[in-house]
TORGUVO-176412 format. One record per residue (C-alpha): residue number from 0; residue in one letter; x, y, z. Coordinates in Angstrom, 2 decimals, always signed. Example, Ala and Ser with C-alpha at 12.3 -4.5 7.8 and 13.67 -1.06 7.14 Angstrom:
2
0, a, +12.30, -4.50, +7.80
1, s, +13.67, -1.06, +7.14
This chain:
154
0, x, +140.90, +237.06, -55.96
1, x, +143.91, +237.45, -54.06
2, x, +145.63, +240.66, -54.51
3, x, +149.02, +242.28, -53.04
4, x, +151.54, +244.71, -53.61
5, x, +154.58, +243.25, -52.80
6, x, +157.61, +246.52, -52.79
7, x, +160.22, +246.03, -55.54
8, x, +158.02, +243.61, -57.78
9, x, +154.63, +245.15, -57.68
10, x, +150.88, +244.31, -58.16
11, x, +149.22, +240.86, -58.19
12, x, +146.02, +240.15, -58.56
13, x, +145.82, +236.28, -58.32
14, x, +142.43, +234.42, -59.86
15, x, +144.00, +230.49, -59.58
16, x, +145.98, +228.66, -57.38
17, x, +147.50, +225.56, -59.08
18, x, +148.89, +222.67, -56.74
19, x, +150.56, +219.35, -57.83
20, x, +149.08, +216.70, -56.09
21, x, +151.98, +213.69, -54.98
22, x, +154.57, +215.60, -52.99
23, x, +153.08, +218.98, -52.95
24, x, +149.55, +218.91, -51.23
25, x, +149.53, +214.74, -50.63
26, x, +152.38, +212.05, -49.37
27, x, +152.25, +208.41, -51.19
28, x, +148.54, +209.38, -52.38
29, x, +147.21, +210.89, -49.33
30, x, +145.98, +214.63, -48.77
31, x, +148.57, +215.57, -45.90
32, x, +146.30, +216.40, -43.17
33, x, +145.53, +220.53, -42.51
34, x, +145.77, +220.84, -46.25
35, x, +142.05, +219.84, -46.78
36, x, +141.10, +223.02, -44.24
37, x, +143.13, +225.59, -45.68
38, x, +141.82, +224.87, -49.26
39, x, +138.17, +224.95, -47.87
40, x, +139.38, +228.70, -46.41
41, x, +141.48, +230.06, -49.73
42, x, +138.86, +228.73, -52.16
43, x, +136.49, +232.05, -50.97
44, x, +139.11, +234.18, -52.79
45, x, +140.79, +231.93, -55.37
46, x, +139.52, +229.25, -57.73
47, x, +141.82, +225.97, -56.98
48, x, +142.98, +223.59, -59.41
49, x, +145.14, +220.28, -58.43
50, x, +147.03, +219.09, -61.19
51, x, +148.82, +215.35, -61.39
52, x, +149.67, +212.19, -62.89
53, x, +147.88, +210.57, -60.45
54, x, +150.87, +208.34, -59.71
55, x, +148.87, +206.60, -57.16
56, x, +145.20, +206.41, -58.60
57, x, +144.00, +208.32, -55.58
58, x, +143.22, +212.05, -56.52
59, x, +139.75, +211.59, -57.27
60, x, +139.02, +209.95, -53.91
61, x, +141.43, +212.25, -52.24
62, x, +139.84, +215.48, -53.53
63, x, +136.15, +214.63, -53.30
64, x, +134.19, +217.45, -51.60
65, x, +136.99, +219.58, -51.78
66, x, +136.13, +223.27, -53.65
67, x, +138.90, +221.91, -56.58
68, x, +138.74, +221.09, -59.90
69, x, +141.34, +217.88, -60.86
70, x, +143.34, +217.80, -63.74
71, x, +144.51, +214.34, -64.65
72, x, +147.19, +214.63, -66.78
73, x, +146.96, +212.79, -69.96
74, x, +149.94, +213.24, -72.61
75, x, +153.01, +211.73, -72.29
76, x, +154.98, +215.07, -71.84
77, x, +153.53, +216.07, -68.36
78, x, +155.60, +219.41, -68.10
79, x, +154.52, +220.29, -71.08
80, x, +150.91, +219.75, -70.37
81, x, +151.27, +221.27, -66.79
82, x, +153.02, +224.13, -68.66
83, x, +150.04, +224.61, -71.11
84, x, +147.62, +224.40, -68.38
85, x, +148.76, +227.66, -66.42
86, x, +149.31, +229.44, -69.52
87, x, +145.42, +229.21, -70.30
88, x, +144.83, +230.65, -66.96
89, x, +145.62, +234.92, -65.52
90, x, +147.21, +235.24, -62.49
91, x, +148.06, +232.23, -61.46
92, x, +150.03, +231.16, -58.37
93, x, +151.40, +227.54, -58.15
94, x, +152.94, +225.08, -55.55
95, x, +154.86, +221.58, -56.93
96, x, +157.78, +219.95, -56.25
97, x, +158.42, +217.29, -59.23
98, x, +160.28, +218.11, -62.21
99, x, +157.65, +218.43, -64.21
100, x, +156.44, +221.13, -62.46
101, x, +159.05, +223.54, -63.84
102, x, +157.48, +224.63, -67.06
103, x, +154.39, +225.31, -64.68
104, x, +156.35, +227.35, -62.45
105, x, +157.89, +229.06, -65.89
106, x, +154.11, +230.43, -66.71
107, x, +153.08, +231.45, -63.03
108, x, +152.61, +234.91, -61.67
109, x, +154.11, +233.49, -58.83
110, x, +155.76, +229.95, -58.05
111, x, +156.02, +228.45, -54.57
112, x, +158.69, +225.18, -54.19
113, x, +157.68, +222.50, -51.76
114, x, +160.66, +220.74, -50.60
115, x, +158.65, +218.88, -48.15
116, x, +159.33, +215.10, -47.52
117, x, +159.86, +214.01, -51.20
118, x, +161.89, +216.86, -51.47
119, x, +162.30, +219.19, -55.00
120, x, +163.39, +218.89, -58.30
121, x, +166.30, +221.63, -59.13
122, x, +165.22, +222.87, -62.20
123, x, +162.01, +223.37, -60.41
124, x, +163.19, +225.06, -57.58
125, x, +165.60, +227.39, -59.67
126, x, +161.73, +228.56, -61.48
127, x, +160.33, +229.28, -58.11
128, x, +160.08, +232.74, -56.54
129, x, +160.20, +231.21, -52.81
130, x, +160.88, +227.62, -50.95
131, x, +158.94, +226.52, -48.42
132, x, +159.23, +222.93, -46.67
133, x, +156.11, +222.14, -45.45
134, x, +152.59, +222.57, -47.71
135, x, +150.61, +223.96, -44.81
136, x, +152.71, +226.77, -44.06
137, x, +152.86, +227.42, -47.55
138, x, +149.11, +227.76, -47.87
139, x, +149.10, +229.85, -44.52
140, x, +151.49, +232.10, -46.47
141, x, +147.95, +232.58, -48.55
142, x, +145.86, +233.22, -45.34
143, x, +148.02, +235.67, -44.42
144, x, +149.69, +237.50, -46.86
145, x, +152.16, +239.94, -44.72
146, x, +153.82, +236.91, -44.58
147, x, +154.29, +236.17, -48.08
148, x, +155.36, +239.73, -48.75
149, x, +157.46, +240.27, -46.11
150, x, +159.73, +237.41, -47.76
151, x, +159.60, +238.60, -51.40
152, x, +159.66, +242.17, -50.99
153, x, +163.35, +243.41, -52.28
Protein backbone atom coordinates (compact mmCIF):
# COMPACT_ATOMS: atom_id res chain seq x y z
CA UNK A 1 0.00 0.00 0.00
CA UNK A 2 1.02 3.38 -0.64
CA UNK A 3 0.03 5.81 1.92
CA UNK A 4 0.49 9.80 2.36
CA UNK A 5 -0.80 12.70 3.94
CA UNK A 6 -0.77 15.25 1.58
CA UNK A 7 -1.66 19.03 3.77
CA UNK A 8 -4.98 20.55 2.65
CA UNK A 9 -6.49 17.21 1.13
CA UNK A 10 -5.55 14.60 3.62
CA UNK A 11 -5.00 10.79 3.97
CA UNK A 12 -4.47 8.20 1.20
CA UNK A 13 -3.96 4.96 1.52
CA UNK A 14 -3.55 3.66 -2.11
CA UNK A 15 -4.08 -0.42 -2.78
CA UNK A 16 -4.09 -0.11 -7.02
CA UNK A 17 -2.43 1.72 -9.46
CA UNK A 18 -4.37 1.72 -12.79
CA UNK A 19 -2.38 2.72 -16.08
CA UNK A 20 -3.76 2.95 -19.69
CA UNK A 21 -1.60 1.24 -21.85
CA UNK A 22 -1.19 3.26 -25.65
CA UNK A 23 -0.02 6.74 -24.72
CA UNK A 24 0.30 6.42 -21.05
CA UNK A 25 2.89 3.61 -20.13
CA UNK A 26 3.61 2.47 -24.12
CA UNK A 27 4.17 4.59 -27.61
CA UNK A 28 2.57 2.89 -30.95
CA UNK A 29 2.36 -0.53 -28.84
CA UNK A 30 5.61 -0.49 -27.15
CA UNK A 31 6.35 -0.32 -23.24
CA UNK A 32 8.40 3.08 -23.28
CA UNK A 33 11.60 1.97 -21.94
CA UNK A 34 12.30 2.70 -17.80
CA UNK A 35 8.63 2.04 -17.40
CA UNK A 36 9.12 -1.81 -17.19
CA UNK A 37 11.72 -1.05 -14.00
CA UNK A 38 9.70 1.22 -12.10
CA UNK A 39 6.62 -1.13 -12.21
CA UNK A 40 8.92 -4.08 -11.10
CA UNK A 41 9.89 -1.45 -7.97
CA UNK A 42 6.09 0.02 -7.15
CA UNK A 43 4.48 -3.42 -7.50
CA UNK A 44 6.13 -4.27 -3.67
CA UNK A 45 3.62 -1.69 -2.35
CA UNK A 46 0.77 -1.51 -4.88
CA UNK A 47 -1.08 -4.11 -6.93
CA UNK A 48 -0.86 -2.80 -10.78
CA UNK A 49 -3.43 -3.11 -13.28
CA UNK A 50 -2.94 -1.88 -17.13
CA UNK A 51 -6.06 -1.24 -18.70
CA UNK A 52 -6.59 -0.80 -22.79
CA UNK A 53 -8.16 -1.37 -25.98
CA UNK A 54 -5.28 -2.87 -27.10
CA UNK A 55 -5.28 -0.62 -30.17
CA UNK A 56 -2.23 -2.32 -31.34
CA UNK A 57 -2.65 -6.11 -30.34
CA UNK A 58 0.51 -5.84 -28.30
CA UNK A 59 -0.32 -5.66 -24.48
CA UNK A 60 -0.11 -9.18 -23.82
CA UNK A 61 3.38 -9.47 -25.33
CA UNK A 62 4.28 -6.12 -23.96
CA UNK A 63 3.35 -6.92 -20.34
CA UNK A 64 4.57 -10.50 -20.03
CA UNK A 65 6.62 -10.99 -16.84
CA UNK A 66 5.65 -7.83 -15.66
CA UNK A 67 3.95 -7.98 -11.79
CA UNK A 68 0.44 -6.62 -13.78
CA UNK A 69 -2.70 -7.89 -14.34
CA UNK A 70 -4.20 -6.74 -18.14
CA UNK A 71 -7.50 -5.67 -18.69
CA UNK A 72 -8.56 -5.90 -22.28
CA UNK A 73 -11.34 -3.91 -22.71
CA UNK A 74 -14.28 -5.51 -24.23
CA UNK A 75 -17.63 -3.34 -24.59
CA UNK A 76 -18.08 -0.90 -26.97
CA UNK A 77 -18.28 2.04 -24.40
CA UNK A 78 -14.58 1.93 -23.19
CA UNK A 79 -14.99 4.91 -20.65
CA UNK A 80 -17.61 3.41 -19.34
CA UNK A 81 -15.95 0.12 -18.79
CA UNK A 82 -12.65 1.85 -17.63
CA UNK A 83 -15.00 3.84 -15.35
CA UNK A 84 -16.60 0.62 -13.87
CA UNK A 85 -13.33 -0.95 -13.47
CA UNK A 86 -11.84 1.60 -10.81
CA UNK A 87 -15.04 1.84 -9.13
CA UNK A 88 -14.75 -2.00 -8.13
CA UNK A 89 -11.43 -1.22 -6.75
CA UNK A 90 -10.39 1.18 -2.99
CA UNK A 91 -7.90 3.52 -3.32
CA UNK A 92 -7.03 3.65 -6.49
CA UNK A 93 -4.53 5.93 -8.26
CA UNK A 94 -4.56 6.14 -12.14
CA UNK A 95 -2.37 7.48 -15.07
CA UNK A 96 -4.09 7.81 -18.92
CA UNK A 97 -4.16 10.16 -21.39
CA UNK A 98 -7.10 9.15 -23.97
CA UNK A 99 -10.49 10.33 -23.60
CA UNK A 100 -11.75 7.50 -22.40
CA UNK A 101 -9.83 7.67 -19.55
CA UNK A 102 -11.92 10.44 -17.98
CA UNK A 103 -14.65 8.49 -16.31
CA UNK A 104 -11.56 6.49 -14.84
CA UNK A 105 -10.01 9.49 -13.60
CA UNK A 106 -13.78 10.52 -12.27
CA UNK A 107 -13.63 7.27 -9.79
CA UNK A 108 -9.84 7.60 -8.69
CA UNK A 109 -8.52 8.58 -5.31
CA UNK A 110 -6.13 10.26 -7.26
CA UNK A 111 -5.69 10.90 -11.18
CA UNK A 112 -2.35 11.59 -12.85
CA UNK A 113 -2.58 13.13 -16.79
CA UNK A 114 0.12 12.01 -19.15
CA UNK A 115 0.51 14.51 -21.79
CA UNK A 116 3.47 12.74 -23.07
CA UNK A 117 4.02 12.37 -26.91
CA UNK A 118 0.37 11.57 -27.92
CA UNK A 119 -0.53 14.23 -25.82
CA UNK A 120 -4.11 14.39 -23.55
CA UNK A 121 -7.57 14.44 -24.00
CA UNK A 122 -9.23 17.72 -22.23
CA UNK A 123 -11.94 16.31 -20.57
CA UNK A 124 -9.39 13.99 -19.21
CA UNK A 125 -7.03 16.32 -18.10
CA UNK A 126 -9.76 18.70 -16.51
CA UNK A 127 -10.52 15.04 -14.13
CA UNK A 128 -6.93 14.86 -13.20
CA UNK A 129 -5.47 16.10 -9.90
CA UNK A 130 -1.85 16.72 -11.58
CA UNK A 131 -0.12 16.73 -15.29
CA UNK A 132 2.87 15.27 -15.88
CA UNK A 133 4.61 14.90 -19.47
CA UNK A 134 6.63 12.12 -19.33
CA UNK A 135 5.35 8.43 -17.75
CA UNK A 136 8.63 7.80 -15.96
CA UNK A 137 8.71 10.78 -13.97
CA UNK A 138 5.28 10.21 -13.22
CA UNK A 139 5.94 6.79 -11.74
CA UNK A 140 9.10 8.29 -9.92
CA UNK A 141 6.52 10.66 -8.41
CA UNK A 142 5.43 7.02 -6.77
CA UNK A 143 9.06 6.14 -5.69
CA UNK A 144 9.29 9.11 -4.05
CA UNK A 145 6.44 10.56 -2.70
CA UNK A 146 7.77 14.13 -1.24
CA UNK A 147 7.58 14.76 -4.63
CA UNK A 148 4.10 14.05 -5.30
CA UNK A 149 3.06 15.94 -2.20
CA UNK A 150 5.03 18.72 -2.46
CA UNK A 151 2.93 19.49 -5.79
CA UNK A 152 -0.59 18.79 -4.43
CA UNK A 153 -0.32 20.04 -1.07
CA UNK A 154 -2.58 23.47 -0.95
Amino acid sequence: MLAWNIPGRGQYQLHHLVLDFNGTIAFGGELIPGVGDRIQLLSREVEIHVITADTNGSVARQCEGLPVTVQILQSENHTGEKGEFVRSLTGVLSMGNGANDEAMFAESDLAVAITGREGCATATLLKSDLVIENINDALDLLLNPKRLIATLRK
